[in-house]
Rosetta silent file (secondary structure, phi, psi, omega in degrees, C-alpha in Angstrom):
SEQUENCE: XXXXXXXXXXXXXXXXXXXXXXXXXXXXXXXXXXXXXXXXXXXXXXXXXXXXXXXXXXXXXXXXXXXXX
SCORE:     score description
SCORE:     0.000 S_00000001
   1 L     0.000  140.555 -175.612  -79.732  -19.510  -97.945 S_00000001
   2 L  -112.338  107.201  179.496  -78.249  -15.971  -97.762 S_00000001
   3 L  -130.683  144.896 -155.445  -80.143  -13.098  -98.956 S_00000001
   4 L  -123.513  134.580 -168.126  -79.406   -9.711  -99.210 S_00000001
   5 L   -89.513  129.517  153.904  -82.287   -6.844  -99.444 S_00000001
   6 L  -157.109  139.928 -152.927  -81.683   -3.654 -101.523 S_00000001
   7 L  -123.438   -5.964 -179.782  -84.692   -1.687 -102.019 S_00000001
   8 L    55.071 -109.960 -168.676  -82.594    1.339 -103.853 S_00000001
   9 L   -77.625  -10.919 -113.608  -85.189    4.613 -103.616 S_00000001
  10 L  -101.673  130.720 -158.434  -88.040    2.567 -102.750 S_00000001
  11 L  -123.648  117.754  161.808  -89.857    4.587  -99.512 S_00000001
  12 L  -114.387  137.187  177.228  -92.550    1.827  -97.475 S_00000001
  13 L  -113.474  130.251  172.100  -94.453    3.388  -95.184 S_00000001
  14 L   -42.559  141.385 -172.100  -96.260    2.017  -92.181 S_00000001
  15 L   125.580  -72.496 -156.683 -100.021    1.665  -93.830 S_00000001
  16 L   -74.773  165.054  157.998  -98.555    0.271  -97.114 S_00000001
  17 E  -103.105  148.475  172.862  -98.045   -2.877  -98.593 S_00000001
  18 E  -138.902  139.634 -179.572  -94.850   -4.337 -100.214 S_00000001
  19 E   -93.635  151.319 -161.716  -94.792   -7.128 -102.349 S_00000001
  20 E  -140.103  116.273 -161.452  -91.247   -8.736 -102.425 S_00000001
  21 E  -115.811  137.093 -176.956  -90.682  -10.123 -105.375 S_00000001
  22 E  -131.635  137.900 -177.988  -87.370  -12.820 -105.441 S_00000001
  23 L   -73.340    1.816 -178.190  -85.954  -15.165 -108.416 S_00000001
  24 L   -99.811  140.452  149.856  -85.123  -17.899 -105.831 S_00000001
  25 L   -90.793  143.777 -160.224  -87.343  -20.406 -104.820 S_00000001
  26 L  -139.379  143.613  173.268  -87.758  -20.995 -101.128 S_00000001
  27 L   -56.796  150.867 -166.456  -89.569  -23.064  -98.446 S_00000001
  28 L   -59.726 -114.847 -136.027  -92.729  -21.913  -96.292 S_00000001
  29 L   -20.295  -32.168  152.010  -89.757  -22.146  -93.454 S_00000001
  30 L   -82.130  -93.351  133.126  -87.772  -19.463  -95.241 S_00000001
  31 L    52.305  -79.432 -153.309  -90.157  -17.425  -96.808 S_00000001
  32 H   -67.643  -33.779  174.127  -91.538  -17.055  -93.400 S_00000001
  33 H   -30.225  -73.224 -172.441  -87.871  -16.370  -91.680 S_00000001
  34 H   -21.498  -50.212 -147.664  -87.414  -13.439  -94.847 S_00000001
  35 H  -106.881   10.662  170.531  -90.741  -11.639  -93.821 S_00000001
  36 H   -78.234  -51.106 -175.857  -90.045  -11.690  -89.828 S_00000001
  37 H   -49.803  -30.397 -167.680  -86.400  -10.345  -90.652 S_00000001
  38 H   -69.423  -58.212  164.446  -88.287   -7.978  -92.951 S_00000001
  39 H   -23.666  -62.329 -175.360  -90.984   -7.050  -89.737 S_00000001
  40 H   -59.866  -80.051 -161.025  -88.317   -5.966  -87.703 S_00000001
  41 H   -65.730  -10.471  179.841  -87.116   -3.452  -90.031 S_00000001
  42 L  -151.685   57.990  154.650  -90.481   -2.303  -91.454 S_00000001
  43 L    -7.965  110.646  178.272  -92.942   -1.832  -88.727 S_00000001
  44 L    65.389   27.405  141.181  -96.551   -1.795  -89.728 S_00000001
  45 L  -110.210  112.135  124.732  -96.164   -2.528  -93.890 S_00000001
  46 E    -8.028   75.580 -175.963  -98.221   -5.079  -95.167 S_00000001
  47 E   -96.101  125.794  163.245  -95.448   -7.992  -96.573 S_00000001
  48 E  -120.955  150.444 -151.430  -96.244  -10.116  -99.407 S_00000001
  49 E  -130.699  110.864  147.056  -93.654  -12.300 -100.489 S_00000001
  50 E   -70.297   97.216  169.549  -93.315  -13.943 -104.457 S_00000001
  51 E   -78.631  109.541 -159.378  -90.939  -16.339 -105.248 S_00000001
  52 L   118.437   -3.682 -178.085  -89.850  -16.904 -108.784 S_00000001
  53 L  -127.021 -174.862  167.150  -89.839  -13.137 -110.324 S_00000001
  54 L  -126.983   51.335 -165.546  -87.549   -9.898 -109.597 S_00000001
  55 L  -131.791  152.686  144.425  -89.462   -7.323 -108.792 S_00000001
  56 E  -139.773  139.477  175.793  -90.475   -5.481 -105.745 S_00000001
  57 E  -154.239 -178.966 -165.452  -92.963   -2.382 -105.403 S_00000001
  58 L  -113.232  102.406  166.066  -95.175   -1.149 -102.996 S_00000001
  59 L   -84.999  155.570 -173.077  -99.188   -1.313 -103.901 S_00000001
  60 L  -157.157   89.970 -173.750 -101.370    0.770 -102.651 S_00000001
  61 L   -71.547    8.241  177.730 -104.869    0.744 -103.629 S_00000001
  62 L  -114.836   -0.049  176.311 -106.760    3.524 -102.934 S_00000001
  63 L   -97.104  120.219 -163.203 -104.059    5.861 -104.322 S_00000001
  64 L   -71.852  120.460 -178.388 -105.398    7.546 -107.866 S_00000001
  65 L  -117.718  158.165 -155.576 -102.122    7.800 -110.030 S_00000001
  66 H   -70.569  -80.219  162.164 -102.087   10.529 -112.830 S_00000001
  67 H    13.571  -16.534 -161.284 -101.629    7.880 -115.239 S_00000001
  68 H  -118.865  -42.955 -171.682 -104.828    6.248 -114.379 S_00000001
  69 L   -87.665    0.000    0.000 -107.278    9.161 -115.152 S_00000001
């Protein structure tokens, strides 16, 4: 399987987590390939990997968004 990341504006920071969200389904053996390839390239972020949606964003719980108060 060939998959190609684009992340547009989207800024991960060592610290953070990013949830990776992909419409294909894939095996623990890929899956785990995805978030090694992913390691290398994002040092220190937190990867969680979905299969079955489209989405990707970065959570970050302890940060208070205006929106929230």
């Amino acid at each position: 399987m060939r998959v190609a990341y684009e992340l547009g504006a989207t800024v991960v920071r060592p610290g953070q987590t990013l949830v990776l969200c992909t419409p294909h389904q894939m095996s623990t053996a890929e899956a785990d390939q995805m978030k090694a390839r992913l390691r290398e390239k994002l040092p220190g972020v937190e990867l969680v990997l979905l299969t079955g949606v489209t989405q990707a964003l970065v959570y970050e719980p302890d940060e208070i968004r205006a929106a929230d108060t």
